[in-house]
C-alpha positions, 0 to 999 in steps of 0.5 A, a space after each residue: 656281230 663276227 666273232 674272232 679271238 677277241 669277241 670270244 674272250 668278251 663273251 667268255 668273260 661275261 659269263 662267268 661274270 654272269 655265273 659269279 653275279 648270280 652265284 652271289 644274289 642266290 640263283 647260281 649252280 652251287 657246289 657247281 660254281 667252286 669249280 668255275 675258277 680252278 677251270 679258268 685258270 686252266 683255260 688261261 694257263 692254256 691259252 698262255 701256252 699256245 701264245 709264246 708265254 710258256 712260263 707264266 702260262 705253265 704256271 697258272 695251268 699248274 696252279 689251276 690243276 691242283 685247285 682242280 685236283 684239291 676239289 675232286 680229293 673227296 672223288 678221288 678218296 673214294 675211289 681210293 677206298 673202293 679200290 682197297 675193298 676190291 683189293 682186299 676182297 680179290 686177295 681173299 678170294 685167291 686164299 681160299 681157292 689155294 687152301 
């Protein structure tokens, strides 16, 4: 079998439709599968870039990115709240060696 653009996009897309069918019977990755789609749609709005439709392809990539960025707000809250702790502690630390 050669594989060219086409046959890449076929394999692609059998498996996430394999991904998504076991996802459903109960065999899938989990909390691993939610990102499955926010990803496609990056690599979509990607390909769409790099073939002339800027437009839509910017458009998808956009919306696949703040899908992505939706799924990582606990990661990101976290390291919000140890970026405060480390903040709060340097702060500290600075008071002290004045006095």
């Amino acid at each position: 079998m050669k594989l060219n653009s086409k046959s890449g996009l076929a394999i692609l897309l059998i498996a996430c439709g394999a991904l998504i069918l076991l996802g459903k019977i109960g065999f899938g990755l989990g909390y691993l599968m939610s990102f499955l789609f926010p990803i496609a749609l990056l690599g979509l709005g990607y390909y769409g870039i790099r073939n002339g439709s800027k437009f839509f392809g910017w458009a998808i990539f956009v919306v696949g990115l703040f899908a992505l960025i939706g799924k990582f707000s606990g990661l990101f809250a976290i390291i919000f709240a140890a970026g405060l702790i480390i903040f709060g502690i340097s702060i500290l630390k600075k008071k002290r060696s004045i006095v």
